[in-house]
Backbone as XML, in Angstrom:
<?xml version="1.0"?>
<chain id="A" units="angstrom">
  <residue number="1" name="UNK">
    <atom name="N" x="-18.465" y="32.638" z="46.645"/>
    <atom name="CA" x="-17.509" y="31.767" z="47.308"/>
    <atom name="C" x="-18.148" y="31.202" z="48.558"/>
  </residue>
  <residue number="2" name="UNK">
    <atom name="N" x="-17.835" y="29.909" z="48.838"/>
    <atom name="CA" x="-18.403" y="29.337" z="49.758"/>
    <atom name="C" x="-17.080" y="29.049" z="51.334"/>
  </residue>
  <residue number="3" name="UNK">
    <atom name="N" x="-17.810" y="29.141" z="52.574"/>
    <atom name="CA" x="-17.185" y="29.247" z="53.735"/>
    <atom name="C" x="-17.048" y="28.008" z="54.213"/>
  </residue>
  <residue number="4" name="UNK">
    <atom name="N" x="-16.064" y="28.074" z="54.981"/>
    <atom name="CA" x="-15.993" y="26.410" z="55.791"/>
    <atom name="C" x="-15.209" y="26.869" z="57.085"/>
  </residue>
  <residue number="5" name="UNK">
    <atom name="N" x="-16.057" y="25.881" z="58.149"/>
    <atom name="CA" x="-15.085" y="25.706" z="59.594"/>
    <atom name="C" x="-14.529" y="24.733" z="59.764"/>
  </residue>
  <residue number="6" name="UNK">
    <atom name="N" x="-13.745" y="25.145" z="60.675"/>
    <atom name="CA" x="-13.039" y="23.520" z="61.038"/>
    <atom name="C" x="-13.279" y="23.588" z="62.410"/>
  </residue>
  <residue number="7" name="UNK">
    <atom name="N" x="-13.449" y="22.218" z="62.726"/>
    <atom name="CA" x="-13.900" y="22.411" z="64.578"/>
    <atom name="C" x="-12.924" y="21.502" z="64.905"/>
  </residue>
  <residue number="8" name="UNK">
    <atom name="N" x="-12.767" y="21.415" z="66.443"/>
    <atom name="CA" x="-11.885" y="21.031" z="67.111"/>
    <atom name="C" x="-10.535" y="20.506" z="66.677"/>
  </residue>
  <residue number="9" name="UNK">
    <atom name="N" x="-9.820" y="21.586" z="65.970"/>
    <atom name="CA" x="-8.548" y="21.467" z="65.256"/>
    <atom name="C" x="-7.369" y="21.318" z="66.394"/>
  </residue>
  <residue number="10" name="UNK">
    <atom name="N" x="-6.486" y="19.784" z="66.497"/>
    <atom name="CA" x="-5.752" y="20.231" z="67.801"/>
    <atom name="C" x="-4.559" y="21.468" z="67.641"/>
  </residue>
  <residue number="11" name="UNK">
    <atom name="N" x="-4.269" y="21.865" z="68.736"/>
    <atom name="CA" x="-3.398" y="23.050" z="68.873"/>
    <atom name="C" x="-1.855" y="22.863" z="68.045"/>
  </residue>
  <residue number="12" name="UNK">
    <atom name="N" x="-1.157" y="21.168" z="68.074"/>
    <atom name="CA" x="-0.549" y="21.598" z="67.072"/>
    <atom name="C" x="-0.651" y="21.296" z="65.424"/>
  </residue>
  <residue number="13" name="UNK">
    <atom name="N" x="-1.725" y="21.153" z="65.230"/>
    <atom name="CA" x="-1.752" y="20.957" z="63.358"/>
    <atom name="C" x="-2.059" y="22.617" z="63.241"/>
  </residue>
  <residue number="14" name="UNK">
    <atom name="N" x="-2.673" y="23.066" z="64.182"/>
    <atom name="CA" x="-3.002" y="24.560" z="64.039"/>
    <atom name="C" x="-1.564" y="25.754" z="64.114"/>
  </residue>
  <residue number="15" name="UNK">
    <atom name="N" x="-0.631" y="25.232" z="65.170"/>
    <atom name="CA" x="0.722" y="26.122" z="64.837"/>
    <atom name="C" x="1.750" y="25.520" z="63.789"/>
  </residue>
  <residue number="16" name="UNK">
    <atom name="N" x="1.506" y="24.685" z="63.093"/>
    <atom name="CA" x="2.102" y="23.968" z="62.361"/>
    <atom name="C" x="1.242" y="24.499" z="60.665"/>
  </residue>
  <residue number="17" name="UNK">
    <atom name="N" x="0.333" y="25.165" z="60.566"/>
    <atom name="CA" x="-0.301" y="25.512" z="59.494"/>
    <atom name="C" x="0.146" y="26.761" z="59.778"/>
  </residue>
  <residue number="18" name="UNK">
    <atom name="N" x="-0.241" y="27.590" z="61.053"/>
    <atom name="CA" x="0.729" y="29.133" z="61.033"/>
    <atom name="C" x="1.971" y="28.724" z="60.502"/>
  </residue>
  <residue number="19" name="UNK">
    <atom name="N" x="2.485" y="28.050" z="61.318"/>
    <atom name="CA" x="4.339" y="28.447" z="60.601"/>
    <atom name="C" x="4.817" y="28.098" z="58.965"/>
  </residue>
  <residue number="20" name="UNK">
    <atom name="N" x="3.620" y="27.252" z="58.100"/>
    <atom name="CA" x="3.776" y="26.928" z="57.045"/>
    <atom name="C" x="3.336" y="28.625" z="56.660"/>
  </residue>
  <residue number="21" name="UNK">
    <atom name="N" x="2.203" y="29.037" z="56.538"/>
    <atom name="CA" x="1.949" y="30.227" z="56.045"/>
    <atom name="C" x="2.951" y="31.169" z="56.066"/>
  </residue>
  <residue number="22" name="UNK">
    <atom name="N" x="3.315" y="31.303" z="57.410"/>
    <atom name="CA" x="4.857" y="32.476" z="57.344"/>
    <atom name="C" x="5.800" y="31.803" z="56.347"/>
  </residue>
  <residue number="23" name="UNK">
    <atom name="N" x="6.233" y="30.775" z="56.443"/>
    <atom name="CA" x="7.266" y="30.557" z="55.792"/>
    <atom name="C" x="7.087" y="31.001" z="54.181"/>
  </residue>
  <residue number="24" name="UNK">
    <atom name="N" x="5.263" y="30.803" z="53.808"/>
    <atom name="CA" x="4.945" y="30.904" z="52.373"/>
    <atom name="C" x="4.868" y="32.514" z="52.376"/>
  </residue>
  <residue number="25" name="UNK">
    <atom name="N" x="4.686" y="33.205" z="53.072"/>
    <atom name="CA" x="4.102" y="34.520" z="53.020"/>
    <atom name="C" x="2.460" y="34.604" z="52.990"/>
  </residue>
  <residue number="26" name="UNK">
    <atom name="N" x="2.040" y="33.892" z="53.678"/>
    <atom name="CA" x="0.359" y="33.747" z="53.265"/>
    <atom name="C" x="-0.010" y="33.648" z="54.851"/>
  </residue>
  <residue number="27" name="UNK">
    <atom name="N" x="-1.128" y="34.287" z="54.711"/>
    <atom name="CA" x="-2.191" y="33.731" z="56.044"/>
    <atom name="C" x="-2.546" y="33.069" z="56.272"/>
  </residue>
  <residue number="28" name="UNK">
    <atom name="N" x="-3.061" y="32.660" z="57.291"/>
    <atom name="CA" x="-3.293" y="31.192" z="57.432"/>
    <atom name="C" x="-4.853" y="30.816" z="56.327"/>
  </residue>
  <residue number="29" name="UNK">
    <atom name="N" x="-5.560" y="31.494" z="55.962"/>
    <atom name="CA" x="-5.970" y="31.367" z="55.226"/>
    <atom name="C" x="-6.022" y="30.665" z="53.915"/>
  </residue>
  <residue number="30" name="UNK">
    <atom name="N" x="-4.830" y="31.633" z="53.327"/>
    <atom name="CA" x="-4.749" y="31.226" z="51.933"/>
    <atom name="C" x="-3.504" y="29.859" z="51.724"/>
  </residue>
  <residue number="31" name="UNK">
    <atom name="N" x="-2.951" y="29.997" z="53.134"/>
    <atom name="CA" x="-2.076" y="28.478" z="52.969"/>
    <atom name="C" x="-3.065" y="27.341" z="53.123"/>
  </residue>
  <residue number="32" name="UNK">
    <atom name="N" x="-4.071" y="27.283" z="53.990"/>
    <atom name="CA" x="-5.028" y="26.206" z="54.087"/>
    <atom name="C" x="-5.693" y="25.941" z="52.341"/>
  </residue>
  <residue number="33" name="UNK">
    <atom name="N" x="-6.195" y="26.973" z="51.812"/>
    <atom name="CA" x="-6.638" y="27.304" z="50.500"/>
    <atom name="C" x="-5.832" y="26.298" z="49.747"/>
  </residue>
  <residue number="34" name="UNK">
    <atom name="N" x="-4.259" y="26.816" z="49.509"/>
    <atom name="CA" x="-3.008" y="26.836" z="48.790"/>
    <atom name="C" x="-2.782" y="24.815" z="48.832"/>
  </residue>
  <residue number="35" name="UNK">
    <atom name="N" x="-3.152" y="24.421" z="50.025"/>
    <atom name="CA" x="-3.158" y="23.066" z="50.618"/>
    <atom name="C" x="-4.108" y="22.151" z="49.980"/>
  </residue>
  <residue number="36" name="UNK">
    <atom name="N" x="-5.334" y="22.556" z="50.408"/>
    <atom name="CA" x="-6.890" y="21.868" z="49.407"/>
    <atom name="C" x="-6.747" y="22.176" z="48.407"/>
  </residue>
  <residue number="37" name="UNK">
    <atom name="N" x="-6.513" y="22.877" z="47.662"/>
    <atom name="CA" x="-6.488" y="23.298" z="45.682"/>
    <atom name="C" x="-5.253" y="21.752" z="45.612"/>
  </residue>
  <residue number="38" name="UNK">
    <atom name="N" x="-3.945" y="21.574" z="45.978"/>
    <atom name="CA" x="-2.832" y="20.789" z="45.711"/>
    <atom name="C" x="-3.556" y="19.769" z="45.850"/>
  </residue>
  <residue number="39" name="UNK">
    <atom name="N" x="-4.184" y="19.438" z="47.364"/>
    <atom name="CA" x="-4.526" y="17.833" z="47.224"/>
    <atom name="C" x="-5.842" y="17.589" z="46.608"/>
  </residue>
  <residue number="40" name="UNK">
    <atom name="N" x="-6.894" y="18.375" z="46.590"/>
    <atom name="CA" x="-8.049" y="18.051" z="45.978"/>
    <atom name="C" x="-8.249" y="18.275" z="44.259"/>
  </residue>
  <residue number="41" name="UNK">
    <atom name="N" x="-6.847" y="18.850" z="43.820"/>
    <atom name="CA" x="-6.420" y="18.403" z="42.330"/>
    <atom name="C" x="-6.633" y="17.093" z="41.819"/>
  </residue>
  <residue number="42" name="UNK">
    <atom name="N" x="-6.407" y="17.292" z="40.143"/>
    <atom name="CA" x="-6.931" y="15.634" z="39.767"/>
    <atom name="C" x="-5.912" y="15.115" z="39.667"/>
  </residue>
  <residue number="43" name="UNK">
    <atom name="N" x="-6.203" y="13.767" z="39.769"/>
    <atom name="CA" x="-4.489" y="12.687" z="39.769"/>
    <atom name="C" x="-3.643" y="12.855" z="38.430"/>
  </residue>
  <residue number="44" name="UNK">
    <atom name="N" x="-4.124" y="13.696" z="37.528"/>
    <atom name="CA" x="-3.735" y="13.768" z="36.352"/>
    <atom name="C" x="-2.632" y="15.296" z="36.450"/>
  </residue>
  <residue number="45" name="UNK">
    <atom name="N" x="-2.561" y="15.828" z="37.509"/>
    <atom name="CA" x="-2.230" y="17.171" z="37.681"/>
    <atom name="C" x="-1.054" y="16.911" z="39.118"/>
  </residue>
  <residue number="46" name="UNK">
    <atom name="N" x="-1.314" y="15.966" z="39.825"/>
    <atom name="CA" x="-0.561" y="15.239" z="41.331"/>
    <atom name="C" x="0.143" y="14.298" z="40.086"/>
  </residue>
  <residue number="47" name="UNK">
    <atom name="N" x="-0.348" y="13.712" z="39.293"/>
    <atom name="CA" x="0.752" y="12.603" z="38.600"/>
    <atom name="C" x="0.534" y="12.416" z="37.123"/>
  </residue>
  <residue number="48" name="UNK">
    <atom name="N" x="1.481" y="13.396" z="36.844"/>
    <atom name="CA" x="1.461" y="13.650" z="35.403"/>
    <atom name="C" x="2.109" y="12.799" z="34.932"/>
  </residue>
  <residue number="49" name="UNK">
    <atom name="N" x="1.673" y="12.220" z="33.276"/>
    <atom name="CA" x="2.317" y="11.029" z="32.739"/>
    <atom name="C" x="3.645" y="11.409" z="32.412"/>
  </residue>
  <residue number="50" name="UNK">
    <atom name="N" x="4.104" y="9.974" z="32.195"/>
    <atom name="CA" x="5.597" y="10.521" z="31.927"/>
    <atom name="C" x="6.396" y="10.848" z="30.786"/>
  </residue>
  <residue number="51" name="UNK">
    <atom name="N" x="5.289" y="11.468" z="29.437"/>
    <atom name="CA" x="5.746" y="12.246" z="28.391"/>
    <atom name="C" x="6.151" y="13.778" z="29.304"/>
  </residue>
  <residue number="52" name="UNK">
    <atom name="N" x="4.708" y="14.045" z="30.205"/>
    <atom name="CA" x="5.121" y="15.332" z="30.313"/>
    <atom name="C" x="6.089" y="15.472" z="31.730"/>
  </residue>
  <residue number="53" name="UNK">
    <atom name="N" x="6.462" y="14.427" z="32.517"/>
    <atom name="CA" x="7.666" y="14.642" z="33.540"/>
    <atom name="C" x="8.966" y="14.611" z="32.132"/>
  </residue>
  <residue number="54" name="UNK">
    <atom name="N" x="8.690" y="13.845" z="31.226"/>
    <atom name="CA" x="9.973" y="14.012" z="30.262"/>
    <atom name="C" x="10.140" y="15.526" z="29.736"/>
  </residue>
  <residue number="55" name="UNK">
    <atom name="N" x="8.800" y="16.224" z="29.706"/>
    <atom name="CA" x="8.658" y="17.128" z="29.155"/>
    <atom name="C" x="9.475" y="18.557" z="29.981"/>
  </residue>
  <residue number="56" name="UNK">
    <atom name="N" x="9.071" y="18.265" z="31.205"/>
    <atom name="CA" x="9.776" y="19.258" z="32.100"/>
    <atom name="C" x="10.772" y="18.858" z="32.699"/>
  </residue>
  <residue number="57" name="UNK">
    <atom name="N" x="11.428" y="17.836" z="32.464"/>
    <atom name="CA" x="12.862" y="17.553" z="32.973"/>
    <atom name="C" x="13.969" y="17.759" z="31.215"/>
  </residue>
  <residue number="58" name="UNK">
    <atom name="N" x="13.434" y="18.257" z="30.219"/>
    <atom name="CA" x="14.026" y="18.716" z="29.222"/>
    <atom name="C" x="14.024" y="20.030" z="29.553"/>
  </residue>
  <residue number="59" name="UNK">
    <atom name="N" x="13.453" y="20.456" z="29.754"/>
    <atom name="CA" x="12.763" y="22.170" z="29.809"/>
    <atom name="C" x="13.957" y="22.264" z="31.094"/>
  </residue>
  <residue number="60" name="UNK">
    <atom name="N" x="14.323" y="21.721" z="32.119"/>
    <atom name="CA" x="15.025" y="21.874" z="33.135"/>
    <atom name="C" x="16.735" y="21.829" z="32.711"/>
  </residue>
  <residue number="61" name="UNK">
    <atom name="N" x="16.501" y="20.679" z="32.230"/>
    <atom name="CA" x="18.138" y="20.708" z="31.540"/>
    <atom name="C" x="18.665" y="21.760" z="30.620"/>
  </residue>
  <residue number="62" name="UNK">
    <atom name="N" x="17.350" y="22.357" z="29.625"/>
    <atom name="CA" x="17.860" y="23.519" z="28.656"/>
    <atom name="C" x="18.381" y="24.664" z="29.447"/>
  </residue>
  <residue number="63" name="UNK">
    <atom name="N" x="17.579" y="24.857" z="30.858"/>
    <atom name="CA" x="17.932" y="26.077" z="31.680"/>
    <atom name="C" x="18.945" y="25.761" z="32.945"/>
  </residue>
  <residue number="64" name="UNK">
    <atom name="N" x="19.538" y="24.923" z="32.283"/>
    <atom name="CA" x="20.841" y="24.398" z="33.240"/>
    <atom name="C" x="22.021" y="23.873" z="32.468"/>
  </residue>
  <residue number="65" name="UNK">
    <atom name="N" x="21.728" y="24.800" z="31.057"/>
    <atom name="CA" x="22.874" y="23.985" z="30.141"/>
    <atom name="C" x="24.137" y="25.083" z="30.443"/>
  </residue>
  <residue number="66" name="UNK">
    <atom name="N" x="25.256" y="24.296" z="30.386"/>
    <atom name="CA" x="26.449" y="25.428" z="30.636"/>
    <atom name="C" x="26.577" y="25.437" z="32.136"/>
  </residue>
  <residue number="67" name="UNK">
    <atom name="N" x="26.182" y="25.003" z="33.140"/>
    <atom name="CA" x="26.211" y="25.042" z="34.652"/>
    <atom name="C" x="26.704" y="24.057" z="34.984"/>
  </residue>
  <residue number="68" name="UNK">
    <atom name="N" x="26.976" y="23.152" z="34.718"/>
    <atom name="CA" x="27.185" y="21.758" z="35.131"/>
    <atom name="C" x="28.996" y="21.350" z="35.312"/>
  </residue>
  <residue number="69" name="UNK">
    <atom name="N" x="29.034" y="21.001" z="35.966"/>
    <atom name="CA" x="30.373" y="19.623" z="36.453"/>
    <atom name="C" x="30.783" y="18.810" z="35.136"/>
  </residue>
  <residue number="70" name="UNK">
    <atom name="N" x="32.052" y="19.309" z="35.215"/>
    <atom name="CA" x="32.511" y="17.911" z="34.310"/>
    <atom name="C" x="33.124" y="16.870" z="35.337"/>
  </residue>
  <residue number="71" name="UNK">
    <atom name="N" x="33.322" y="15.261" z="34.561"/>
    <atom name="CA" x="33.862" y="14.686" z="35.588"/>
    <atom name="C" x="34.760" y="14.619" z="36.310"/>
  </residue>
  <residue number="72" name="UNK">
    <atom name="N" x="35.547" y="15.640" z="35.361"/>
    <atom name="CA" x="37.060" y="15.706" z="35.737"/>
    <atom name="C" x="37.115" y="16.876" z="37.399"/>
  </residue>
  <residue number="73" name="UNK">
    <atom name="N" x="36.309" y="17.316" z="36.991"/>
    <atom name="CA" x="35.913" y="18.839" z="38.192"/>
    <atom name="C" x="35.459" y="17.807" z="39.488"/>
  </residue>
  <residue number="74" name="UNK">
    <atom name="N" x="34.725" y="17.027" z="39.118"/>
    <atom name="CA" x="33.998" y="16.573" z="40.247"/>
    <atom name="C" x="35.174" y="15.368" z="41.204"/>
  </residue>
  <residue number="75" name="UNK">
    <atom name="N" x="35.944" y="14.846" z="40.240"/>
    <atom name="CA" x="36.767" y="14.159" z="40.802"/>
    <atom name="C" x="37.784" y="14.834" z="41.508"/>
  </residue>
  <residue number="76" name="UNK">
    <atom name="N" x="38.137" y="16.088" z="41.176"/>
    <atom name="CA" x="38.940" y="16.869" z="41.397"/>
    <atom name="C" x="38.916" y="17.330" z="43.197"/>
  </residue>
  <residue number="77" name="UNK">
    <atom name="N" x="37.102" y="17.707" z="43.221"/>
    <atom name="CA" x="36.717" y="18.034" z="44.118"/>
    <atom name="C" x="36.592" y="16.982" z="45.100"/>
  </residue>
  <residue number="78" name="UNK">
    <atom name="N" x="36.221" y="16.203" z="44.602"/>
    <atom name="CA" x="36.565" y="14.875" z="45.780"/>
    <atom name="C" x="37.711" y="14.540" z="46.310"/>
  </residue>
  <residue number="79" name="UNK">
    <atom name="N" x="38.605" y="15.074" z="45.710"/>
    <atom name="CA" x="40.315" y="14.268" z="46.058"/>
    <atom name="C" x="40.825" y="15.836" z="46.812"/>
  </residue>
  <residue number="80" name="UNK">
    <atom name="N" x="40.013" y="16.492" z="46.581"/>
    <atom name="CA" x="40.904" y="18.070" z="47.072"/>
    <atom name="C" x="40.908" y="17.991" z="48.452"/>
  </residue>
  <residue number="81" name="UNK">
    <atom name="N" x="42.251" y="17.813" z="49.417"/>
    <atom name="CA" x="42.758" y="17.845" z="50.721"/>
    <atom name="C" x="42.746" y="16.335" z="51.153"/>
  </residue>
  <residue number="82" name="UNK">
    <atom name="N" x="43.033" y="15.498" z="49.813"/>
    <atom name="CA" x="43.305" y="14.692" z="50.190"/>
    <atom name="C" x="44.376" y="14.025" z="50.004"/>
  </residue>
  <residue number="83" name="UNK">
    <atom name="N" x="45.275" y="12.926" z="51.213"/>
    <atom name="CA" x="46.688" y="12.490" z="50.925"/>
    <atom name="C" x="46.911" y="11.651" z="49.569"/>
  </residue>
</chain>
């Protein structure tokens, strides 16, 4: 594995990468890591065609079937406390 520095990083992109890591559970390390792997991915992986966004917005709906609003609910909820 190969090492890298970063030099004169200003003070806040530097507490602003800590507080991303806490929030992820990661060190600042592996959030910087976690950061370059996402953007230095191929555009094919950042922007997948749109068989396979069709592909996982099916896959999303199967695991959200039975959860959903009917219209009648939703209208319901809109008018509730109202004159």
């Amino acid at each position: 594995m190969k090492n890298l520095t970063i030099k004169n990083m200003p003070d806040n992109l530097h507490a602003e990468l800590r507080r991303r890591a806490r929030a992820h559970h990661r060190n600042l390390n592996g959030e910087i890591l976690s950061i370059l792997e996402t953007t230095a991915s191929s555009d094919e992986t950042r922007h997948p065609d749109a068989a396979g966004i069709l592909r996982r917005v099916d896959a999303l709906r199967k695991r959200m079937k039975g959860h959903g609003l009917t219209a009648e609910e939703i209208q319901a909820t809109i008018h509730r406390g109202r004159p």
